[in-house]
C-alpha positions, 0 to 999 in steps of 0.5 A, spaced: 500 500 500 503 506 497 500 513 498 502 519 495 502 526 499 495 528 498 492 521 501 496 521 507 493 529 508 486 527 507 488 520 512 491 524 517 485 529 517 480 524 517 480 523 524 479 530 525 473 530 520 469 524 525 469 528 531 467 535 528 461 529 525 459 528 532 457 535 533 452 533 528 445 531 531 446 524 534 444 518 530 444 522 523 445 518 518 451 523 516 455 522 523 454 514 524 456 514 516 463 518 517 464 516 525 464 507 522 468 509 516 474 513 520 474 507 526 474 501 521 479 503 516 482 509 517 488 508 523 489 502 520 491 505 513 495 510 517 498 505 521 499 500 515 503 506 511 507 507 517 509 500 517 510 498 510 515 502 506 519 499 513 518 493 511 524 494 505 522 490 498 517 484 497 517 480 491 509 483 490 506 490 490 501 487 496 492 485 494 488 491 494 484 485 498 490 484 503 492 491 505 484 493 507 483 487 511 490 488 514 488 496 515 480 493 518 484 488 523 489 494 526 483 498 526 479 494 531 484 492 535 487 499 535 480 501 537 479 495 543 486 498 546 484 505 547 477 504 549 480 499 553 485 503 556 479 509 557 475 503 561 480 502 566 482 508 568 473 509 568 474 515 564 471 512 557 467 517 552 466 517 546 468 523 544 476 521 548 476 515 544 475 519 537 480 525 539 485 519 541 484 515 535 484 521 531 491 524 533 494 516 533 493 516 525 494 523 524 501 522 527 502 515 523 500 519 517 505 524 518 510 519 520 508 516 513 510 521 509 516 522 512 518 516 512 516 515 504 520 522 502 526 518 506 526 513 502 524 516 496 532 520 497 535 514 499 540 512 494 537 504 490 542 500 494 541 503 501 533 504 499 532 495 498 536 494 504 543 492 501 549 496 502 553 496 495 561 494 496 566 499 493 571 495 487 
């Protein structure tokens, strides 16, 4: 999964989008419509596109199929970790749990972004993991 810079903007403000969403009425179709989407695909991607460009060549560009269900799975379970931990600590709300999901893929897209303009610098050798030998 590869992003370009506009797409890693938009995912880092999507966050922001769903909770500016919940200032919508309560149960408006628009406000569950966006608030579903961002908690079951967004972080994921952002983490997903942190991770990535990490993880050096493969010998395939990756299944549009596999990298959403990969970003889906890192949703939820990012989403279980935070409610859990604002459960713990008796302070769970949704509005917390948005806020900090929201900064969490921001911070992943941003990292994403830089993480992919290092790559792009980088000489060939050293952007696939292998260091070439002087002769």
């Amino acid at each position: 999964m590869t992003f370009s810079r506009l797409s890693l903007l938009l995912l880092g403000l999507s966050g922001w989008v769903a909770v500016l969403a919940t200032l919508l009425s309560p149960g408006s179709p628009i406000c569950v419509a966006v608030n579903v989407v961002f908690l079951l695909l967004c972080p994921g991607a952002a983490v997903l596109g942190l991770v990535r460009p990490l993880l050096g060549r493969r010998d395939h560009t990756g299944d549009a199929m596999e990298s959403a269900a990969l970003a889906f799975a890192i949703s939820i379970g990012m989403g279980m970790l935070v409610s859990e931990a604002y459960f713990l600590t008796a302070t769970f709300t949704l509005e917390r749990t948005l806020i900090t999901l929201a900064a969490v893929t921001s911070a992943a897209a941003l990292g994403a972004a830089i993480t992919s303009a290092r790559a792009r610098r980088a000489p060939l050798g050293r952007r696939e993991g292998v260091v070439r030998r002087r002769q």
